[in-house]
C-alpha positions in Angstrom: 7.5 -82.0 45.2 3.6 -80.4 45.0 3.1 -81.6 48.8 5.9 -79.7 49.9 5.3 -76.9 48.4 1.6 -77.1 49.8 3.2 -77.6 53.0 5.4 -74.9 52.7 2.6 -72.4 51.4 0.3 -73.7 54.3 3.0 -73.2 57.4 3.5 -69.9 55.9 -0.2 -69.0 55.7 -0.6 -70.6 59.4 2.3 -68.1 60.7 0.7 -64.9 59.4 -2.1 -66.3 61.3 -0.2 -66.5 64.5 1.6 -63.4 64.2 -1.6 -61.4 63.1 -3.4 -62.6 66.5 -0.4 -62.7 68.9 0.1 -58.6 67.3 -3.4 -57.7 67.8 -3.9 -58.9 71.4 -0.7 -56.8 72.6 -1.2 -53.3 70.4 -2.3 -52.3 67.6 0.2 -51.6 64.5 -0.8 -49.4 61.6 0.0 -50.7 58.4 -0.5 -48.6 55.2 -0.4 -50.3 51.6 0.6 -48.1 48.8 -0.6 -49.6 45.3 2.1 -48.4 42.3 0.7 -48.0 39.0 -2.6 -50.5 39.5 -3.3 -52.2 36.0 -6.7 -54.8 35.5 -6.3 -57.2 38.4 -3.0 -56.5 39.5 -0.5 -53.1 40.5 3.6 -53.4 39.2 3.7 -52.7 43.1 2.2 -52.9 46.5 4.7 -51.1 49.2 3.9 -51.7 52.9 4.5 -49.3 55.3 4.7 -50.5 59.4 6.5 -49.0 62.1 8.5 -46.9 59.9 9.4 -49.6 57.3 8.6 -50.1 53.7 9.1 -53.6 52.1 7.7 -52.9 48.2 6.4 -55.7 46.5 7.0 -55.9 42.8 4.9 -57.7 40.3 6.9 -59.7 37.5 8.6 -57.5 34.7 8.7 -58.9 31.1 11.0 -57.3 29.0 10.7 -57.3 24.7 13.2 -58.1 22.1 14.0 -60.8 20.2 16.4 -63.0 22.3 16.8 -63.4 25.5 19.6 -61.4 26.2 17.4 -58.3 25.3 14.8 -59.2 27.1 16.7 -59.7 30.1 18.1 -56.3 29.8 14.6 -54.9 29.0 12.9 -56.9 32.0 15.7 -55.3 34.8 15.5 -52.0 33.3 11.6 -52.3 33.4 12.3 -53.0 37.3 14.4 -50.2 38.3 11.9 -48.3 36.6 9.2 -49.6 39.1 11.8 -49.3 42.1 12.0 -46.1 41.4 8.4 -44.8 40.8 8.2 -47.5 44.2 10.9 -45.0 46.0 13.8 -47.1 45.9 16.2 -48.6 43.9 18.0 -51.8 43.7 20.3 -51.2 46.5 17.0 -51.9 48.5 16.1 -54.9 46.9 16.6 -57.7 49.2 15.1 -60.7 47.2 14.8 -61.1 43.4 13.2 -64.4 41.6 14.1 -64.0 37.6 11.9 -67.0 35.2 13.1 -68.3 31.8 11.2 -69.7 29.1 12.7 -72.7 27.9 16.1 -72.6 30.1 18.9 -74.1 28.7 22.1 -73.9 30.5 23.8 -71.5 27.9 21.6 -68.9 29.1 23.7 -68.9 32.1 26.8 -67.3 31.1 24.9 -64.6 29.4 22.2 -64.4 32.6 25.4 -63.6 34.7 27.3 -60.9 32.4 24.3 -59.2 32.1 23.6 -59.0 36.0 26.9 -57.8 36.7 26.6 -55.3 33.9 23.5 -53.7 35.5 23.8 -54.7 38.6 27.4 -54.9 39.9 28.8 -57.9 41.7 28.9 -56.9 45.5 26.4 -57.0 48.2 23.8 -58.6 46.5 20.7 -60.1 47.4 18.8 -63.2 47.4 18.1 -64.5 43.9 16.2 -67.3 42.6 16.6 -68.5 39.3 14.0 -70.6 37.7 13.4 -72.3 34.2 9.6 -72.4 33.0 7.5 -73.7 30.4 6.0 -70.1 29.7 4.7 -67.1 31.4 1.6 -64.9 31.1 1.8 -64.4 26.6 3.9 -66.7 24.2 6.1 -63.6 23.6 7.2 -63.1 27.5 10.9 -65.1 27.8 11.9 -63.7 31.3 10.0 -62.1 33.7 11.6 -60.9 37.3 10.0 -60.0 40.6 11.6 -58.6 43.5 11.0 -57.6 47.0 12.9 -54.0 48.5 12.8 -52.6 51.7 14.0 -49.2 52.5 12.9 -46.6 55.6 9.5 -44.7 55.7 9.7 -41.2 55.1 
């Protein structure tokens, strides 16, 4: 499983490669980064900005409380938050990975009520769900990231 993942990571790094020189020889694009509420060694955003497109990059979003249920609430209300300080909202979002601490499959049920709660149950994006050992402190049980896109202005 590690080697594909390496081999995945590295195809991808090899085609930004490409695509950088293939863009470069033919004309030049100006891309603009925009980073959202820089902390120590990370910002909760980075939006791009290229030929009158924004894809906004969202760091992971933890949410408090003492079960999962509220942080899960906490964590997606922590990123519309950052959508919207980002310009968007999750109408834009076209890619969303959400990680549980210690997944068991009864978190499903409750994972999905509360989605369609906040989020509806139409037109929705990509989404990723994973189950890890732990995230970034002991008291962090979910954590989401996303990726929007939405026009320049």
């Amino acid at each position: 499983m590690k080697k594909l993942i390496l081999a995945g990571i590295l195809l991808s790094f090899v085609g930004c490669i490409s695509y950088s020189e293939t863009s470069s020889r033919t004309t030049k694009t100006k891309i603009t980064k925009t980073f959202i509420d820089p902390g120590p060694g990370y910002s909760q955003a980075v939006a791009v900005e290229v030929n009158g497109v924004k894809t906004i990059h969202i760091s992971g979003q933890v949410g408090t409380g003492q079960n999962f249920e509220s942080q899960f609430r906490d964590a997606l209300n922590n990123l519309f938050k950052t959508l919207e300080v980002s310009g968007a909202s999750f109408k834009n979002v076209v890619k969303y990975n959400t990680y549980i601490v210690d997944y068991q499959p009864a978190h499903l049920d409750t994972f999905r009520m509360i989605r369609k709660q906040l989020l509806g149950d139409e037109d929705m994006p990509a989404s990723t769900l994973v189950g890890v050992e732990a995230l970034g402190l002991p008291e962090w049980g979910v954590e989401i990231e996303a990726i929007a896109v939405v026009p320049s202005k």
